[in-house]
C-alpha positions as CSV (number, residue, x, y, z in Angstrom):
1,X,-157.8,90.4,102.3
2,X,-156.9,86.8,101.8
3,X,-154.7,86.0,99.2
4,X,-155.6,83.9,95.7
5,X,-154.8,79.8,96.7
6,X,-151.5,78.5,94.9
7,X,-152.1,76.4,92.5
8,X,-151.0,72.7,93.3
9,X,-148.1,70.9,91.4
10,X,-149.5,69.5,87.8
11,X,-147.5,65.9,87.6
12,X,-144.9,65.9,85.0
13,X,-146.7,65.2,81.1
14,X,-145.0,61.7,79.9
15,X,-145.1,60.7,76.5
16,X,-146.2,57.6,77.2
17,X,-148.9,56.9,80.2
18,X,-147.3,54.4,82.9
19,X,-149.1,52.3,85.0
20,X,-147.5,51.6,89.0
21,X,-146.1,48.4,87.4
22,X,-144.5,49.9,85.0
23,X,-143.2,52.8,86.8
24,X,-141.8,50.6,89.4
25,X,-140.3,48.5,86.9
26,X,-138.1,51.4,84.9
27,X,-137.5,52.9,88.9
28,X,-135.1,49.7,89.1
29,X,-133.4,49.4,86.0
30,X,-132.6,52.8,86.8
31,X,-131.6,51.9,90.4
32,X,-129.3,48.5,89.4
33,X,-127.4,50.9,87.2
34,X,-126.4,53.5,89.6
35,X,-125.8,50.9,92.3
36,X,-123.3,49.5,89.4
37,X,-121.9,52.9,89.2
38,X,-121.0,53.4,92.8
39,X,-119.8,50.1,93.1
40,X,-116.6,51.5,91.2
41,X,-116.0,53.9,93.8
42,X,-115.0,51.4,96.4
43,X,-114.1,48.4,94.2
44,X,-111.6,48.9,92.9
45,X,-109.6,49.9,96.2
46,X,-108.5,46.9,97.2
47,X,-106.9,46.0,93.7
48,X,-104.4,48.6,93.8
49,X,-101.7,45.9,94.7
50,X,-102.2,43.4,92.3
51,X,-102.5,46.5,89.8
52,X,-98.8,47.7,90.4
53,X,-97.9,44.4,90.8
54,X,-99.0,43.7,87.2
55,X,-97.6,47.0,85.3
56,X,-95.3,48.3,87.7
57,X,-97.2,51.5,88.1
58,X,-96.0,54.4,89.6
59,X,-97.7,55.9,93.2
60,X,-99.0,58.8,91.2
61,X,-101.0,56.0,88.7
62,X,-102.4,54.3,90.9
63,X,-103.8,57.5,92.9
64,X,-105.2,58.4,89.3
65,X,-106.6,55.1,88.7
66,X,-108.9,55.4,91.9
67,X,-109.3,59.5,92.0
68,X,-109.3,59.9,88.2
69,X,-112.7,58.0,88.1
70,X,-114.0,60.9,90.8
71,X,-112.6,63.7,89.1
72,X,-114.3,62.6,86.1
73,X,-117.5,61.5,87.3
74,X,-118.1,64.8,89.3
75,X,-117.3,67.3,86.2
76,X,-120.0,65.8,83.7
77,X,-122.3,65.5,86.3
78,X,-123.9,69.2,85.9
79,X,-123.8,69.1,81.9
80,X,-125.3,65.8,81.7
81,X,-127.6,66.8,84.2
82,X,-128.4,70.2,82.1
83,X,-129.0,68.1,78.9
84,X,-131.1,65.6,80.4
85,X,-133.4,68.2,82.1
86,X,-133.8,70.0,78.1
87,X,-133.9,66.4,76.2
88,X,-134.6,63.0,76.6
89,X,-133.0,61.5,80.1
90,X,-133.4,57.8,78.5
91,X,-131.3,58.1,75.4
92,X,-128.6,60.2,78.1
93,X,-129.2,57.0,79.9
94,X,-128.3,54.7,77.5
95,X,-125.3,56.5,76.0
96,X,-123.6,57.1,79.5
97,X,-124.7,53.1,80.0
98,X,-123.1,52.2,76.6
99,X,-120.1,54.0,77.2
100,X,-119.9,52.9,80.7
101,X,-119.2,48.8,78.9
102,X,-116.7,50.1,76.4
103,X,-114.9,51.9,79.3
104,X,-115.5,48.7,81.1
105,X,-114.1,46.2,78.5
106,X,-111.0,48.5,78.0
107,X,-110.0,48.4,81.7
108,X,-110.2,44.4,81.8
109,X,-108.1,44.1,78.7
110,X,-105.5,47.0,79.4
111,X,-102.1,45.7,78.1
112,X,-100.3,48.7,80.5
113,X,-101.0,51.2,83.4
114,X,-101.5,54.1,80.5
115,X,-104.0,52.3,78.7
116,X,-106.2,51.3,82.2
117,X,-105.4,54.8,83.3
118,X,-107.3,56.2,80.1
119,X,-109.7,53.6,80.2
120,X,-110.8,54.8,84.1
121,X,-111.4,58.3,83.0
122,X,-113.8,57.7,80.7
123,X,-115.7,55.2,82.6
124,X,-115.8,58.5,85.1
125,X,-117.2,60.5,82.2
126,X,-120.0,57.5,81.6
127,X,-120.9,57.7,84.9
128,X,-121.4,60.8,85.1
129,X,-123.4,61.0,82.0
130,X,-126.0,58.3,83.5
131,X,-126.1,59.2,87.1
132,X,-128.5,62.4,86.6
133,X,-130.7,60.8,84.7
134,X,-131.2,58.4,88.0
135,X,-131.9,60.9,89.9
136,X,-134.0,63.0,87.3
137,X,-136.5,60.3,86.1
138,X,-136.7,58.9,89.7
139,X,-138.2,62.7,90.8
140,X,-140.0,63.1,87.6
141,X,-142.0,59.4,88.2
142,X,-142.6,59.5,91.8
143,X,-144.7,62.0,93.7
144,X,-145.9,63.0,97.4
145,X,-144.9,60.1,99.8
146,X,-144.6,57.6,97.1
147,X,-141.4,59.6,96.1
148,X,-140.4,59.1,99.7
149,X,-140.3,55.1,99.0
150,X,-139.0,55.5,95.7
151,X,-135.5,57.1,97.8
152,X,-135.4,55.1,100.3
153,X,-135.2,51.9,97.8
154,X,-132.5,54.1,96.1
155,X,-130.6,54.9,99.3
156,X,-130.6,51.8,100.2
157,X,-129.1,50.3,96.8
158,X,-126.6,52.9,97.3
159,X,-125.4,52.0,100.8
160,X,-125.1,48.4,99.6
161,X,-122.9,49.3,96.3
162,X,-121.1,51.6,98.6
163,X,-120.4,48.8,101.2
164,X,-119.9,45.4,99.1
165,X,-117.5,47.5,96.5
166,X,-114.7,46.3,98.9
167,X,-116.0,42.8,99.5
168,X,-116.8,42.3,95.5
169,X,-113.2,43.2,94.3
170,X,-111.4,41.1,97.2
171,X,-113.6,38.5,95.8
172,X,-112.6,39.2,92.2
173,X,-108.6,39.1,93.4
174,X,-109.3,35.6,95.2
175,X,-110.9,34.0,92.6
176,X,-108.5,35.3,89.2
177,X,-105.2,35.2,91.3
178,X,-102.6,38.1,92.2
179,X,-101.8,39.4,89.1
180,X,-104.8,39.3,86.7
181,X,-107.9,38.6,89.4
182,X,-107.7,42.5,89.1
183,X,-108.9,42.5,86.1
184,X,-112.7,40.2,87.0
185,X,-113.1,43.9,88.7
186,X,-113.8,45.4,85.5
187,X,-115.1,42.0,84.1
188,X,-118.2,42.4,86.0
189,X,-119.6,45.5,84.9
190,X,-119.7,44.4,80.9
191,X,-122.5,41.5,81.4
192,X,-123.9,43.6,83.8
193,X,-124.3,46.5,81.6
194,X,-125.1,44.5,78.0
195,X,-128.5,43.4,80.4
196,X,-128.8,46.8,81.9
197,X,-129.1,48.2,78.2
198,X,-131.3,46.3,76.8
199,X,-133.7,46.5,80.0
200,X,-133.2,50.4,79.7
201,X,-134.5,50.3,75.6
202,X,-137.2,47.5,77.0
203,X,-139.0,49.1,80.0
204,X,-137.5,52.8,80.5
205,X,-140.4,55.5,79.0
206,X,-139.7,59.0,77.3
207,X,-140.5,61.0,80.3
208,X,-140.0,64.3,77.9
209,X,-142.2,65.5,75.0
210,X,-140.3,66.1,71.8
211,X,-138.1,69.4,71.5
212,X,-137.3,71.6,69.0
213,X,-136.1,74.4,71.0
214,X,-132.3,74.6,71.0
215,X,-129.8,73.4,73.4
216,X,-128.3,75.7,76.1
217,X,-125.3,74.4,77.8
218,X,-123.8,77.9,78.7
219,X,-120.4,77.2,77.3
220,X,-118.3,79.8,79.1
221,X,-120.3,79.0,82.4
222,X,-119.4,75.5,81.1
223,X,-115.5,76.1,81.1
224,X,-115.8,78.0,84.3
225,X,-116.8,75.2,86.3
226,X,-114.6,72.7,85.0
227,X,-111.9,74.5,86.1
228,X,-113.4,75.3,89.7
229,X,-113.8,71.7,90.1
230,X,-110.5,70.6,89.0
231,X,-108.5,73.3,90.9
232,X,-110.5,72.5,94.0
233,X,-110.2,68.5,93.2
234,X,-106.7,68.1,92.0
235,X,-104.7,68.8,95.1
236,X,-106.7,66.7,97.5
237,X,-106.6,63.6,94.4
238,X,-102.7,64.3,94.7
239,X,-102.4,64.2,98.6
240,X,-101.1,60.9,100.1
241,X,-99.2,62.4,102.9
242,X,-96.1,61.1,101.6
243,X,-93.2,63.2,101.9
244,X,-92.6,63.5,98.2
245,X,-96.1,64.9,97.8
246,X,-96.0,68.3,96.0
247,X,-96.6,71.6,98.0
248,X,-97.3,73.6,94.8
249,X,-100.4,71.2,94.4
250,X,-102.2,73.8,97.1
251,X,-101.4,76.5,94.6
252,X,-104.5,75.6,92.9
253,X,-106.6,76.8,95.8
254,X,-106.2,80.2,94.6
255,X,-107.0,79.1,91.2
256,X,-110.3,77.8,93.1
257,X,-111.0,81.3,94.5
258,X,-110.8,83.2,91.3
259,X,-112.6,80.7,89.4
260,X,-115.4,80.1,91.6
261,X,-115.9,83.8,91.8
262,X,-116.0,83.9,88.0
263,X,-118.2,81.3,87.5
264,X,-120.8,83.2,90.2
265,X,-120.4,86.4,88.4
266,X,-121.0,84.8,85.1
267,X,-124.1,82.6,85.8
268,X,-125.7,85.8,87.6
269,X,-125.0,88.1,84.3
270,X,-126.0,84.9,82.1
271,X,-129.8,84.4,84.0
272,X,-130.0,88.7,83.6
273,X,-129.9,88.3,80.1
274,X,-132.7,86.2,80.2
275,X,-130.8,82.8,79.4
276,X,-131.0,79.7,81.1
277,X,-127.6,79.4,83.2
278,X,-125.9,76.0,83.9
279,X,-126.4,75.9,87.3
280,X,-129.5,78.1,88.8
281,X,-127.7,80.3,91.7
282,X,-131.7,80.1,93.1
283,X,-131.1,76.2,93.9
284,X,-128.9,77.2,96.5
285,X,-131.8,80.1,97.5
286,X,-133.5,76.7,98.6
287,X,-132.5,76.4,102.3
288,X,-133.8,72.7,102.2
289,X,-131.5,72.0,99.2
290,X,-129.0,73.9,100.5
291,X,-128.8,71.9,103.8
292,X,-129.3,68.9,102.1
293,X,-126.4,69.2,99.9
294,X,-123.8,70.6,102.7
295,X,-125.1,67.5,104.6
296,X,-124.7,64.9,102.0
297,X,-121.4,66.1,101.0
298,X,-119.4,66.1,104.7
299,X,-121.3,62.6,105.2
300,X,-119.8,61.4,101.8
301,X,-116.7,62.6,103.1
302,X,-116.6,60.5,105.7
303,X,-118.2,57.0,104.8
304,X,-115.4,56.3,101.7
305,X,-112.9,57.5,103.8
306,X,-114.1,54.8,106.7
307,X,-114.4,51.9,104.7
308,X,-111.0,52.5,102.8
309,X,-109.2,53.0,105.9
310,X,-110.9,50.0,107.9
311,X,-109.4,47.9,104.7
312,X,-105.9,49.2,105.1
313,X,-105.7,48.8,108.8
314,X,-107.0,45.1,108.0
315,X,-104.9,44.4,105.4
316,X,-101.8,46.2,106.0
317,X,-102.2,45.8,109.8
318,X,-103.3,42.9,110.0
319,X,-102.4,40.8,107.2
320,X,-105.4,39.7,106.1
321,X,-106.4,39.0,102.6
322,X,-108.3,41.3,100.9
323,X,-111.5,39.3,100.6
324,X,-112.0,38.8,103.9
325,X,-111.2,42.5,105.2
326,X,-113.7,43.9,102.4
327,X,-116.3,41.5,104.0
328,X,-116.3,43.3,107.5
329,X,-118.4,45.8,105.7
330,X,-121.1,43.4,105.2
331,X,-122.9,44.3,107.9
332,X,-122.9,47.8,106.9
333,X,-124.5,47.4,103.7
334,X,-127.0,44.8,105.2
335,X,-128.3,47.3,108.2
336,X,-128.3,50.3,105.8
337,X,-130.6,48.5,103.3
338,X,-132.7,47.6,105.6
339,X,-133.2,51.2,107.4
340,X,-132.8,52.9,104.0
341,X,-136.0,51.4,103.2
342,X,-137.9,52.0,107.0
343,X,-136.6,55.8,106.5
344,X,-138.1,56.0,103.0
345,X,-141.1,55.2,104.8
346,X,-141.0,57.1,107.8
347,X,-139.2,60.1,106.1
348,X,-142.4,62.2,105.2
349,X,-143.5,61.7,109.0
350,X,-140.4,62.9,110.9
351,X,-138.5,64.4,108.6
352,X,-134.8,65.8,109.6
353,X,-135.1,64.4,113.1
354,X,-134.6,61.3,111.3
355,X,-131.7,62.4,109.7
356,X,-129.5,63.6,113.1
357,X,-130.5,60.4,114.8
358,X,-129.4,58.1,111.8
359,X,-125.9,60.6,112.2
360,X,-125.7,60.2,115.7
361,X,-125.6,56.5,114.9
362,X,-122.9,56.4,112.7
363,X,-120.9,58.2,114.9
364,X,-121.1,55.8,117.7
365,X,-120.1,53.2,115.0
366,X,-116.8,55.2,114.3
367,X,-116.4,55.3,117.8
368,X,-116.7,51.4,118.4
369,X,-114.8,50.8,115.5
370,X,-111.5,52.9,116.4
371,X,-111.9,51.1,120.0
372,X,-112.0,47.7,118.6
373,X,-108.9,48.4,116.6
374,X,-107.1,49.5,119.5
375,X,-108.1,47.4,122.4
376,X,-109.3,43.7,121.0
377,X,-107.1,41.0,120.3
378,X,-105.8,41.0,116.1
379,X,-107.7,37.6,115.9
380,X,-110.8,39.4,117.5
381,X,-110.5,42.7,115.7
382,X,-112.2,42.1,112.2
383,X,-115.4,40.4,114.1
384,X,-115.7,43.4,116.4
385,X,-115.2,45.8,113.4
386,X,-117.7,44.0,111.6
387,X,-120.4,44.5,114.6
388,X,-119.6,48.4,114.7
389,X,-120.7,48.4,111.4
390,X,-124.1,46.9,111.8
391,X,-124.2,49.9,113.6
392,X,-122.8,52.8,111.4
393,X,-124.5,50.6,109.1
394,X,-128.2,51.1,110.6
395,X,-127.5,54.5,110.7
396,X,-126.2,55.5,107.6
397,X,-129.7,53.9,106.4
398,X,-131.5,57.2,108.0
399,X,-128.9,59.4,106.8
400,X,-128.6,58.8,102.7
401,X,-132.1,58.5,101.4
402,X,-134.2,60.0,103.8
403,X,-131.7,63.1,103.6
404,X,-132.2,63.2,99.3
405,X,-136.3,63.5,99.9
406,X,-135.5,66.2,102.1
407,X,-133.4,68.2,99.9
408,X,-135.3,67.4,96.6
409,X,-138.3,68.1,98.7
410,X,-139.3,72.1,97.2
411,X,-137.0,71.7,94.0
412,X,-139.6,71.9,90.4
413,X,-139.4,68.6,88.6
414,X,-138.2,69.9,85.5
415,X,-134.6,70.5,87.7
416,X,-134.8,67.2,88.9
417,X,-131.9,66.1,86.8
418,X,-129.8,69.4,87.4
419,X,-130.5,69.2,91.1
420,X,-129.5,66.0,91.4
421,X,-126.2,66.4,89.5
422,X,-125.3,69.3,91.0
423,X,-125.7,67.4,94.7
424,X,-123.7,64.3,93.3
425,X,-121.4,66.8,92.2
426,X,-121.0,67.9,95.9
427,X,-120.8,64.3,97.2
428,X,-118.0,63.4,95.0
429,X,-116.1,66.6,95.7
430,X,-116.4,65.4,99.4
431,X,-115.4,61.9,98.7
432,X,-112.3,63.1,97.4
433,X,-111.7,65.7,100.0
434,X,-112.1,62.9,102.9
435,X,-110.3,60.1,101.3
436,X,-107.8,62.8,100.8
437,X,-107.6,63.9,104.3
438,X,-107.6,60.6,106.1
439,X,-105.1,59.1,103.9
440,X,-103.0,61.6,104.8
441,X,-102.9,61.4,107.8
442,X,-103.1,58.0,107.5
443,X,-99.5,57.8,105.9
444,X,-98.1,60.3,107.0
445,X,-98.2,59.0,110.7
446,X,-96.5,55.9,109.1
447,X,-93.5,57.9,107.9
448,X,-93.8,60.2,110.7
449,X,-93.2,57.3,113.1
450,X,-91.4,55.2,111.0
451,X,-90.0,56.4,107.9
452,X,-91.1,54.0,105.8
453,X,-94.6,53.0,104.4
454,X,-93.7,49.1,104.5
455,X,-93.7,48.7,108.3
456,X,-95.4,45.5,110.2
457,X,-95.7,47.4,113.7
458,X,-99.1,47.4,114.4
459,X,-98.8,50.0,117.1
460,X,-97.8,52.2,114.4
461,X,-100.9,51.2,112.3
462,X,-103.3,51.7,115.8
463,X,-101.8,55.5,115.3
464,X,-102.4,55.6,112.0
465,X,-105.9,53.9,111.7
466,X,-106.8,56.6,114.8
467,X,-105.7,60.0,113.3
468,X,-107.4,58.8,110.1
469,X,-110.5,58.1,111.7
470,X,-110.3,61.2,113.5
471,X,-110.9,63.2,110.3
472,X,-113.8,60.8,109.1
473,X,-115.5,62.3,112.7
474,X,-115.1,65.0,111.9
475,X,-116.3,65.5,108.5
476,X,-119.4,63.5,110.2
477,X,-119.4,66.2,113.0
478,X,-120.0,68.9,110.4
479,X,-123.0,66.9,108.7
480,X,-124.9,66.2,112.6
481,X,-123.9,70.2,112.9
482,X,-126.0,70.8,109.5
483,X,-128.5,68.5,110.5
484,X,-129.0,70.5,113.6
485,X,-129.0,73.5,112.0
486,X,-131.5,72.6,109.0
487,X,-133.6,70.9,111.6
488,X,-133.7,74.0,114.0
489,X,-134.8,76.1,110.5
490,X,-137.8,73.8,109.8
491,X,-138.7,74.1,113.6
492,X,-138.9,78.2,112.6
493,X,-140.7,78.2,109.9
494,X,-143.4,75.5,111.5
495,X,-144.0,77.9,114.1
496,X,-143.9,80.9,112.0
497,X,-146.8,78.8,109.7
498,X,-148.6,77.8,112.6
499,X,-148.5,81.4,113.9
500,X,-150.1,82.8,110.4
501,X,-152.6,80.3,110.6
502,X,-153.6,81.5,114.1
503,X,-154.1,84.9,112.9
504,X,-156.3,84.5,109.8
505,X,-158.8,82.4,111.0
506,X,-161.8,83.5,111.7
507,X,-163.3,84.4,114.5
């Protein structure tokens, strides 16, 4: 007896009807911002220098200062993602967007490391308010392949912020000076974000009918998980592979254990009451979002940690100035615009196949770039660094975007804005995991070999620069390994369909 057809998908209601144009022109308001947000990932790296040069700031404040805006960013994601998904994702929008100038404003006028420290945490907390909504209103707009193209785009822009981060704040140091061209970092972001804001109140639609119905937020589940990502977070933020480096920080592991166990046991008792928990355990039941999100987070692992550790090597190694080692990523950002938007395309057609060979790619462009730091002249080096990453570039182009259409793929729309979060979540957890892991082993070769961090022996930086990278391949390793595996299930269950199909026709 054949069974009653599933109703297709009804397209999300919107309070007010869009036409393409218009949808297309809220998709990139919505894009510039997040690119802006991500930019302040990689940034701000290269100004670490001139930052303790200015305020005399300790190891530990600096780490803050870069991992503090991580930590930050990856514990409002969820919430914000949870209120956007029961209220309106525009006004979320514009608060985390409105925050994210005041934050930005603070850090350029900082009169001490406290205040900037302070100042970067919050901006974390405004990004995290205003990156679900991204990824929320982006799956609520688009449908069917368009959705596709609407990623891609999206990748792309995200591979470029990623990429240009290093380039924009060696270009900000070079044009203020040593000591305050630290500061046009944070500079940036407020004209940026006064035009973002009012293009956001112009062009971005209510894509939520009123509500009455009160909020849930799950408040213990709430408290829960902030302290299951903070315990897992905080002793990788605090790893440098110095020597004075804390061992109790691992402590915190076990904190991880117990409270990541809680947190399950809760949100399971919290959806069998009949209440709607803070993170749906049944995302995970999604084996395509599952995959997805393993995936994204081991590559987000590794790309970070690749680009900060190509700048060291250039600067420390080689002495050059910070401008002009955050420009050997150019070509990274270039190629992975370009195949972010030919895998957006094509993403729909092949599907995860797409993904492993973009991964395979970026693999070979770790490969070329640990070869040309070890065999090619110093003056050659940064040219033949900046070729292997047209390369990684290319590939991390079929890896980002096409790889969020996948995993978004069987998730409803109205947990759009949770499922992002909850996969930016896992992408920051791995950034700071990988940055953690390669920069310590990173440094901790230097004082292995030399005892000092200050040394000018480049053979000592080849060492360094190669265990470093070693991690970043592997955390790439384990995404191709997921790939494999996810595309291996879809192979499975396309045979399995294609075997039903067989047997229930007629005849």
């Amino acid at each position: 007896m054949s069974q009653p057809s599933t109703p297709a998908p009804q397209p999300p209601t919107l309070s007010i009807p869009l036409s393409d144009a218009k949808r297309w022109r809220a998709y990139w308001v919505c894009v510039a911002v997040a690119g802006l947000t991500i930019l302040d990932l990689t940034k701000v790296n290269v100004a670490l220098p001139s930052i303790e040069a200015a305020f005399g700031a300790t190891s530990t404040e600096l780490q803050l200062i870069v991992s503090g805006y991580v930590l930050t960013f990856g514990l409002t994601l969820v919430p914000a993602g949870r209120i956007g998904d029961q209220r309106s994702r525009r006004t979320l929008f514009v608060i985390g967007l409105s925050l994210f100038t005041l934050t930005s404003l603070a850090c350029a006028l900082a009169p001490n490391g406290e205040v900037l420290l302070v100042a970067r945490l919050l901006q974390g907390v405004a990004a995290g308010i205003q990156m679900p909504q991204v990824l929320g209103l982006i799956q609520q707009l688009f449908q069917g392949p368009e959705r596709g193209k609407a990623f891609g785009l999206f990748g792309a822009t995200i591979g470029i912020a990623t990429a240009f981060g290093p380039t924009l704040g060696g270009l900000a140091i070079a044009i203020g000076g040593p000591e305050d061209g630290w500061r046009g970092i944070f500079w940036m972001n407020v004209p940026l974000s006064l035009i973002a804001i009012a293009l956001a109140l112009w062009l971005l639609p209510e894509t939520r009918l009123p509500s009455t119905r009160k909020l849930e937020l799950d408040p213990v589940g709430l408290l829960l998980f902030g302290i299951t990502v903070v315990a897992l977070m905080w002793p990788f933020l605090f790893t440098t592979g110095s020597p004075t480096d804390n061992p109790a920080r691992w402590w915190l592991l076990v904190v991880f254990v117990f409270a990541a166990s809680g947190f399950v046991a809760w949100e399971r008792h919290y959806a069998a009451t009949g209440k709607h928990p803070l993170v749906p355990l049944s995302l995970f039941g999604v084996t395509s979002y599952r995959n997805g999100t393993v995936l994204a987070s081991a590559y987000f692992a590794a790309a970070p940690s690749m680009f900060l550790l190509t700048t060291l090597y250039l600067q420390h190694g080689l002495g050059l100035a910070p401008v002009f080692a955050g420009m050997v990523s150019i070509g990274f950002a270039l190629t992975s615009a370009i195949s972010s938007w030919i895998g957006g395309n094509l993403v729909n057609r092949m599907g995860r196949p797409l993904v492993v060979w973009g991964l395979a790619m970026v693999l070979v462009g770790i490969g070329l770039l640990v070869l040309a730091a070890l065999y090619t002249a110093p003056e050659i080096t940064p040219w033949a660094m900046a070729g292997a990453m047209v390369i990684a570039g290319f590939g991390g182009g079929l890896v980002i975007s096409p790889n969020q259409t996948l995993a978004l793929a069987d998730i409803p729309v109205k947990q759009g804005g949770l499922a992002g979060s909850v996969g930016q979540l896992g992408q920051r957890i791995g950034t700071a995991v990988g940055t953690a892991v390669a920069l310590s082993l990173f440094y901790a070769t230097i004082y292995r070999e030399t005892g000092t961090d200050s040394t000018q022996d480049l053979a000592v930086y080849h060492d360094a620069y190669g265990f470093g990278m070693t991690a970043v391949a592997l955390f790439l390793a384990i995404a191709f390994g997921v790939g494999l595996l996810d595309l291996g299930v879809r192979r499975r269950q396309h045979r399995s369909l294609s075997k039903d199909s067989v047997e229930v026709a007629p005849g």
